[in-house]
C-alpha positions as a Markdown table, in Angstrom:
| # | Residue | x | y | z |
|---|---|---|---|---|
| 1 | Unk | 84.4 | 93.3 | 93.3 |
| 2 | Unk | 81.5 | 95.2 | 91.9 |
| 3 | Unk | 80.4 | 94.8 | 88.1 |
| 4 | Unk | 80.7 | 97.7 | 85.5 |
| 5 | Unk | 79.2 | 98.2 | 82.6 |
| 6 | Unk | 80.8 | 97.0 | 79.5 |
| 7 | Unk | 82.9 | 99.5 | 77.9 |
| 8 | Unk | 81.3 | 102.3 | 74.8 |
| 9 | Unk | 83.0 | 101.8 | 71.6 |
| 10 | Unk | 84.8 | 104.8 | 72.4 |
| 11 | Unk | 86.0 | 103.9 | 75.5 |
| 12 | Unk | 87.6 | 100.4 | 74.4 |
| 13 | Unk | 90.8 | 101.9 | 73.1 |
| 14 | Unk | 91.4 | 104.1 | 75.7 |
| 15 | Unk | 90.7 | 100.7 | 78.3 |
| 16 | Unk | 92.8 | 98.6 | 75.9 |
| 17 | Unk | 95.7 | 101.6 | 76.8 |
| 18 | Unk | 95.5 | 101.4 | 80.0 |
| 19 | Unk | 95.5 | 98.2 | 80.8 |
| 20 | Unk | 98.6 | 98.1 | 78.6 |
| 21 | Unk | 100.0 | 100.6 | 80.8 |
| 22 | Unk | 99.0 | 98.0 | 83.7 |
| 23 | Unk | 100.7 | 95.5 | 82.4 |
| 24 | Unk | 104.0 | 97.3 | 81.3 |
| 25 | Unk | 104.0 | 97.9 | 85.4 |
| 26 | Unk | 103.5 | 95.1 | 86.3 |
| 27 | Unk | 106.6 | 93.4 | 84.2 |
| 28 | Unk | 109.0 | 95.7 | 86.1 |
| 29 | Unk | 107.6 | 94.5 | 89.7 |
| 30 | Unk | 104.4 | 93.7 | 91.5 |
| 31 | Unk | 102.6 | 96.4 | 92.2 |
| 32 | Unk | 99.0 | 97.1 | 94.2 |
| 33 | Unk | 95.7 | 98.0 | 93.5 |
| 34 | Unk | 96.4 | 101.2 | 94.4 |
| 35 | Unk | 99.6 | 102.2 | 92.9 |
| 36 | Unk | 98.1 | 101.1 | 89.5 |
| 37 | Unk | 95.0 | 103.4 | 89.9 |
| 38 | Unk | 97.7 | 106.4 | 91.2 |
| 39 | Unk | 99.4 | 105.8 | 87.3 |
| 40 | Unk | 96.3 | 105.8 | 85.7 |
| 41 | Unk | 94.7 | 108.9 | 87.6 |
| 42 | Unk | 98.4 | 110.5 | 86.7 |
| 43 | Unk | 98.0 | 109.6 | 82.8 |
| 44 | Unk | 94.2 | 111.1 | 83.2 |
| 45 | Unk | 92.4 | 107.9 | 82.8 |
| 46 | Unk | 88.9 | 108.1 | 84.1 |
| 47 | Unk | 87.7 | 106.7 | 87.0 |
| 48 | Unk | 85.8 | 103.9 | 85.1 |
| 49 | Unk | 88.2 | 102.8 | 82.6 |
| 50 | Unk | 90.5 | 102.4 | 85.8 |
| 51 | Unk | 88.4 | 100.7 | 88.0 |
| 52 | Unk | 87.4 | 98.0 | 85.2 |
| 53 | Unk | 90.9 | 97.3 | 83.9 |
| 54 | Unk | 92.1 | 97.0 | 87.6 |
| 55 | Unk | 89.0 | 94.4 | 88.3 |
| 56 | Unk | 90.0 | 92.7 | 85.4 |
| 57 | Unk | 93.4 | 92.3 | 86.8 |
| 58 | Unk | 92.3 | 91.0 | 90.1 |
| 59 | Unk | 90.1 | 88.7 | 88.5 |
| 60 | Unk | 92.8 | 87.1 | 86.9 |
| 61 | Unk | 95.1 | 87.1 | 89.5 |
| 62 | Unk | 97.9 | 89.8 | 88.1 |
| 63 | Unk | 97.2 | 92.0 | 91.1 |
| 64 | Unk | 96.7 | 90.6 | 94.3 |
| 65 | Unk | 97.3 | 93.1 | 97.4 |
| 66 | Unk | 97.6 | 90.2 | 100.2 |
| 67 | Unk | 100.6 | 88.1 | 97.9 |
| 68 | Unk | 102.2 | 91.4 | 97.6 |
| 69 | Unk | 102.4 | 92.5 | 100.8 |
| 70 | Unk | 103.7 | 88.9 | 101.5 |
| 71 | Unk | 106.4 | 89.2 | 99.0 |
| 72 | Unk | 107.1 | 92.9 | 100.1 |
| 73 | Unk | 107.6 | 92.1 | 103.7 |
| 74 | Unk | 109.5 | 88.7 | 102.9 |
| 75 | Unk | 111.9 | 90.8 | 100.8 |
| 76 | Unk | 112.3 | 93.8 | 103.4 |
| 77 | Unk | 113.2 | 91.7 | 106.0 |
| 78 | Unk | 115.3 | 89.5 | 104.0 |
| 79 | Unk | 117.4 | 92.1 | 102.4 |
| 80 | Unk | 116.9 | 95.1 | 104.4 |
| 81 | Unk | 116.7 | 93.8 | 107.8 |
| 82 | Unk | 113.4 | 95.9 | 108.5 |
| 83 | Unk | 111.6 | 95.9 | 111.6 |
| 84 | Unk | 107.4 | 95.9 | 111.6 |
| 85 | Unk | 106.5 | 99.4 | 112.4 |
| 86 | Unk | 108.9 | 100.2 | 108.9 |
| 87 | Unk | 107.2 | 97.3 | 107.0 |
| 88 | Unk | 103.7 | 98.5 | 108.6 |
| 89 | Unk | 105.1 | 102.4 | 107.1 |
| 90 | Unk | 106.2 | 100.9 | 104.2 |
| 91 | Unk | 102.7 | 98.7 | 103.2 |
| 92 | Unk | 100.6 | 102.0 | 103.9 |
| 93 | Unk | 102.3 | 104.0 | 101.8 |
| 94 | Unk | 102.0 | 101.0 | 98.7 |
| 95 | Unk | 98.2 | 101.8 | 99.3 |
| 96 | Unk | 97.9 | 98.1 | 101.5 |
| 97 | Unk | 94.8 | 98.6 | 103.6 |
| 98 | Unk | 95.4 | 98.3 | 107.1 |
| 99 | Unk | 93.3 | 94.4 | 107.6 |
| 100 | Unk | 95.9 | 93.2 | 105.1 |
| 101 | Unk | 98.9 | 94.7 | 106.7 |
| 102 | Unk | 97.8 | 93.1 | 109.8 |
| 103 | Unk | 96.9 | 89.7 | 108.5 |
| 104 | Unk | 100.2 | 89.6 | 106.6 |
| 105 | Unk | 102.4 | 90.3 | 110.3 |
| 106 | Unk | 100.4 | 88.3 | 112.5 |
| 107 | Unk | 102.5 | 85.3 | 112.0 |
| 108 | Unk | 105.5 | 86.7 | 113.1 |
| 109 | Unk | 106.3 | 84.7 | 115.9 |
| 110 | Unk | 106.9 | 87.1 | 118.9 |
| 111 | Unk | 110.9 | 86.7 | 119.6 |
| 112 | Unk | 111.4 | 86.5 | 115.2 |
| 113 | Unk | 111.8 | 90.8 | 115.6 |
| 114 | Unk | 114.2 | 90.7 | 118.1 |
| 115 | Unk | 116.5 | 88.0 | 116.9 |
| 116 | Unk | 116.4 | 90.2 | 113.6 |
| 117 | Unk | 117.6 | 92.9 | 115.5 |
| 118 | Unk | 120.2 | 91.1 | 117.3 |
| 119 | Unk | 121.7 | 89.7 | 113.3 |
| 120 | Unk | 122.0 | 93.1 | 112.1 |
| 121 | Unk | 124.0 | 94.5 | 114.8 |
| 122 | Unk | 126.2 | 91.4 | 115.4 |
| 123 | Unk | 126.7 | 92.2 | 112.0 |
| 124 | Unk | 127.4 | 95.3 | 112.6 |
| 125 | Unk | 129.7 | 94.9 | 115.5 |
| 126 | Unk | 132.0 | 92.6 | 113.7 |
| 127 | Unk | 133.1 | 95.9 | 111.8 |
| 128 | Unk | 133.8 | 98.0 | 114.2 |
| 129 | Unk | 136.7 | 98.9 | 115.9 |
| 130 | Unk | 136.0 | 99.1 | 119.7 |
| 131 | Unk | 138.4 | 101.2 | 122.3 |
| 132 | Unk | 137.5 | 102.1 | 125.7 |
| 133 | Unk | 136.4 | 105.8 | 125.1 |
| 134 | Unk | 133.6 | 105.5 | 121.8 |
| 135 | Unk | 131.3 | 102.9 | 123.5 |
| 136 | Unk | 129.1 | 105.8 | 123.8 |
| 137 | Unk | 129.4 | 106.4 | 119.8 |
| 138 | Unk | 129.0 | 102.9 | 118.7 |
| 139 | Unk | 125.8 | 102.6 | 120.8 |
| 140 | Unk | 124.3 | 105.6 | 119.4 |
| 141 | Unk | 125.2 | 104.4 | 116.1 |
| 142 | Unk | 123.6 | 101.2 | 116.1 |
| 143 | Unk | 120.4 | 102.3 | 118.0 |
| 144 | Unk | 120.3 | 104.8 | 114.9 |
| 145 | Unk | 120.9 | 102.1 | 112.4 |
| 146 | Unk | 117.8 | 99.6 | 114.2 |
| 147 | Unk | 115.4 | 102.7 | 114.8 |
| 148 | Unk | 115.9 | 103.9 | 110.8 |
| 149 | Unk | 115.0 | 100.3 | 109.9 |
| 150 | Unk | 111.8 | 100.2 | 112.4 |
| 151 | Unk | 112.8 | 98.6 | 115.5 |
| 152 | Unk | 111.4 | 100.2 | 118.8 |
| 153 | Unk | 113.9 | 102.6 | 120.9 |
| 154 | Unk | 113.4 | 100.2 | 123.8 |
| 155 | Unk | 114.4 | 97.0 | 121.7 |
| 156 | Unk | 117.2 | 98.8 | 120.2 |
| 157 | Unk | 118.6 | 100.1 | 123.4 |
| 158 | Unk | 118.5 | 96.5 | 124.8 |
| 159 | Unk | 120.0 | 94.8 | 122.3 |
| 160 | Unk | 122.8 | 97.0 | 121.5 |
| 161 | Unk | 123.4 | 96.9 | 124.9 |
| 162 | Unk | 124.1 | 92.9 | 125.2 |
| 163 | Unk | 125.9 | 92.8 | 122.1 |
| 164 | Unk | 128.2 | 95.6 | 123.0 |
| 165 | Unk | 128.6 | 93.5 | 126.4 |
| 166 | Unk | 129.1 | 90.5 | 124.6 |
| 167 | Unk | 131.4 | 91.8 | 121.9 |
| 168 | Unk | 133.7 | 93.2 | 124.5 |
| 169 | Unk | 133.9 | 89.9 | 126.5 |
| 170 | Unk | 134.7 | 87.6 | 123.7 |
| 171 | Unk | 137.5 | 90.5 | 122.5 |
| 172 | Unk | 139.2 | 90.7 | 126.1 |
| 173 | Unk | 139.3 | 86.5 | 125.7 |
């Protein structure tokens, strides 16, 4: 973190705002460095004022990139079942810097994606109705459903595959 200057007596109160602003942001939901720099370039807060309220919040811990993109991917995959090249997607367009992104998703262990995968569309599965003639349509379906949430083609093709084999054998028993 590099040291400003000390604010002008001019410059306090429009600091004190935007660091207000920070804050009221940061009540709703964590945010990143560089989403709170976006709102205060959009408000016209200089450069300066920004980049000392925003060190000041890293300094006291209320804006941390690496616990956010933590959080962010814990969430995502919890509730939204995404796969790493949407979280990767996702983090980037948060303003996460590519070192954190990677840090935070090299402890996926390697077959954690796939079993993800393979929830969702047993999930899935359990809904629909399958007769002989829209195996076709299901498949496509659920390839769509992995790929929009971030899964590779490949990985999706497979593991539709074995479900729809495995769904059909323990509906014929």
């Amino acid at each position: 973190m590099k040291s400003s200057p000390p604010p002008s007596t001019s410059e306090a109160p429009r600091e004190e705002q935007a660091r207000d602003l920070c804050l009221r942001l940061l009540t709703v939901r964590a945010r990143t460095r560089a989403e709170l720099a976006g709102q205060l370039a959009k408000r016209g807060y200089p450069a300066d004022i920004s980049d000392r309220v925003l060190d000041r919040l890293e300094q006291v811990g209320l804006v941390d990139d690496a616990e956010f993109a933590e959080q962010w991917v814990r969430s995502r995959r919890t509730n939204a079942g995404k796969g790493r090249r949407a979280l990767i997607a996702e983090l980037r367009t948060k303003g996460v810097d590519n070192d954190t992104i990677e840090a935070t998703l090299a402890d996926d262990e390697p077959g954690a994606e796939r079993a993800r995968a393979e929830r969702l569309v047993a999930d899935k599965l359990r809904r629909e109705k399958l007769t002989d003639g829209d195996g076709a349509k299901v498949m496509r379906r659920l390839v769509g459903m992995l790929a929009r949430r971030g899964y590779g083609q490949t990985m999706a093709f497979d593991v539709v595959k074995v479900a729809l084999a495995n769904e059909r054998e323990r509906r014929r028993v």
